[in-house]
C-alpha positions as CSV (number, residue, x, y, z in Angstrom):
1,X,14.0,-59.5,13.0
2,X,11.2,-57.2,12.6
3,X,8.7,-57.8,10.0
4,X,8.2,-54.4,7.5
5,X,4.4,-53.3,7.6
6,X,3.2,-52.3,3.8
7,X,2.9,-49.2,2.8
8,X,-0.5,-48.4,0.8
9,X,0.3,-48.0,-2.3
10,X,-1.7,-46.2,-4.8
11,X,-0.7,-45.2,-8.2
12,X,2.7,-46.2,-7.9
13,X,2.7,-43.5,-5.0
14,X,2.4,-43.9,-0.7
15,X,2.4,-41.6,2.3
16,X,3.7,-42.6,5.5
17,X,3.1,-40.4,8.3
18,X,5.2,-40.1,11.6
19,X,4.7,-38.1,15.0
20,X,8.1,-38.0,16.5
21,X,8.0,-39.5,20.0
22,X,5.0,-40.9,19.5
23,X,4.9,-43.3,16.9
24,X,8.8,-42.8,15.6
25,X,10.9,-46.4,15.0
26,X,13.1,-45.0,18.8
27,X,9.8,-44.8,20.4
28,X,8.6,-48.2,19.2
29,X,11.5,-50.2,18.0
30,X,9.4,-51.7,15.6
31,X,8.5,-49.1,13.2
32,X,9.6,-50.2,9.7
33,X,7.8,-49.9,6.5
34,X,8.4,-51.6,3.2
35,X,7.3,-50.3,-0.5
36,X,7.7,-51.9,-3.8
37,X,10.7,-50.7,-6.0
38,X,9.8,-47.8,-8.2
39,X,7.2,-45.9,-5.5
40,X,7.1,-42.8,-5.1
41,X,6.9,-42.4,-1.5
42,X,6.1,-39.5,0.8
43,X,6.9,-39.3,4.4
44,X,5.3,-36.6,6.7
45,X,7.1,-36.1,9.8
46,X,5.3,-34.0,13.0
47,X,8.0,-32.8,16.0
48,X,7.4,-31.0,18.9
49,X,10.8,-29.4,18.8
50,X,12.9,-28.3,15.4
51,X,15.1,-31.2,13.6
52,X,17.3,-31.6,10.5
53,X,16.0,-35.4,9.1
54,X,18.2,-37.1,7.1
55,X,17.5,-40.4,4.4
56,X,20.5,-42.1,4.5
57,X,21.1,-43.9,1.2
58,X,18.9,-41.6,-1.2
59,X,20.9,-38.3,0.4
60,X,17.7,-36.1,1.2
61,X,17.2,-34.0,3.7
62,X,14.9,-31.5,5.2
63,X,14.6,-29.1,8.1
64,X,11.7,-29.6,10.4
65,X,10.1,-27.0,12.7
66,X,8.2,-27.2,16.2
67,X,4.9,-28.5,15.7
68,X,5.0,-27.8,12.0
69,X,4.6,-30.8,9.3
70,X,7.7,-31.0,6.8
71,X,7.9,-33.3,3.9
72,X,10.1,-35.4,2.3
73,X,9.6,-37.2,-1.0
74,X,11.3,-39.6,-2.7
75,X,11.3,-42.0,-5.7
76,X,12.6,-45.8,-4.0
77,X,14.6,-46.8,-7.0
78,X,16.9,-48.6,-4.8
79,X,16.8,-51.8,-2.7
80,X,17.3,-52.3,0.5
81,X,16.8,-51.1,3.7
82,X,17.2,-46.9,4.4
83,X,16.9,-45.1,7.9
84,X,14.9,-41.1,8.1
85,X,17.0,-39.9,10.7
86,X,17.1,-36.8,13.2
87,X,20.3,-35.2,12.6
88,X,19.2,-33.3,15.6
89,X,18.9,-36.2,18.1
90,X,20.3,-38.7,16.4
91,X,17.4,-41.4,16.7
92,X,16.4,-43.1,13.8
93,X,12.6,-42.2,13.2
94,X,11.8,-44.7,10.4
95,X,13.0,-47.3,8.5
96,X,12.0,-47.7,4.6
97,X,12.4,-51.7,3.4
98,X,12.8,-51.0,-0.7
99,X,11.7,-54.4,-1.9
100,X,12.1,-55.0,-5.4
């Protein structure tokens, strides 16, 4: 399995930042992150080409343009383990670990 790399929280709050193709959980089969139950998290997503991302499990979505940082921000008040994906491409681009 692939061990989850910690988020920093701060203040009950963390950012996680993704380039898609660069450093995306497709390109490096590897990218998973966990946070503590209860964060608020943040992810910033950077794409060369318009997507629709997805968070499966919490049911938010956001539109992403070309080369244009989107947002999407949650509160993890559930467990377990939830994939950003490109509704676009299909690839998963993270995966969140909720660990409570």
């Amino acid at each position: 399995g692939i061990t989850p790399v910690p988020a920093d929280v701060v203040d009950g709050a963390a950012t996680i930042s993704i380039t898609v193709g660069t450093d995306d959980f497709t390109t490096t089969g590897d990218r998973v992150v966990s946070v503590p139950l209860g964060t608020v998290v943040t992810v910033d997503v950077t794409a060369g080409e318009a997507q629709e991302l997805h968070l499966h499990g919490y049911d938010v979505e956001t539109e992403l343009e070309a080369g244009t940082p989107a947002s999407i921000t949650f509160t993890a008040d559930q467990a377990g383990l939830f994939d950003l994906e490109s509704h676009t491409t299909e690839d998963v681009l993270l995966v969140i670990s909720v660990e409570g």
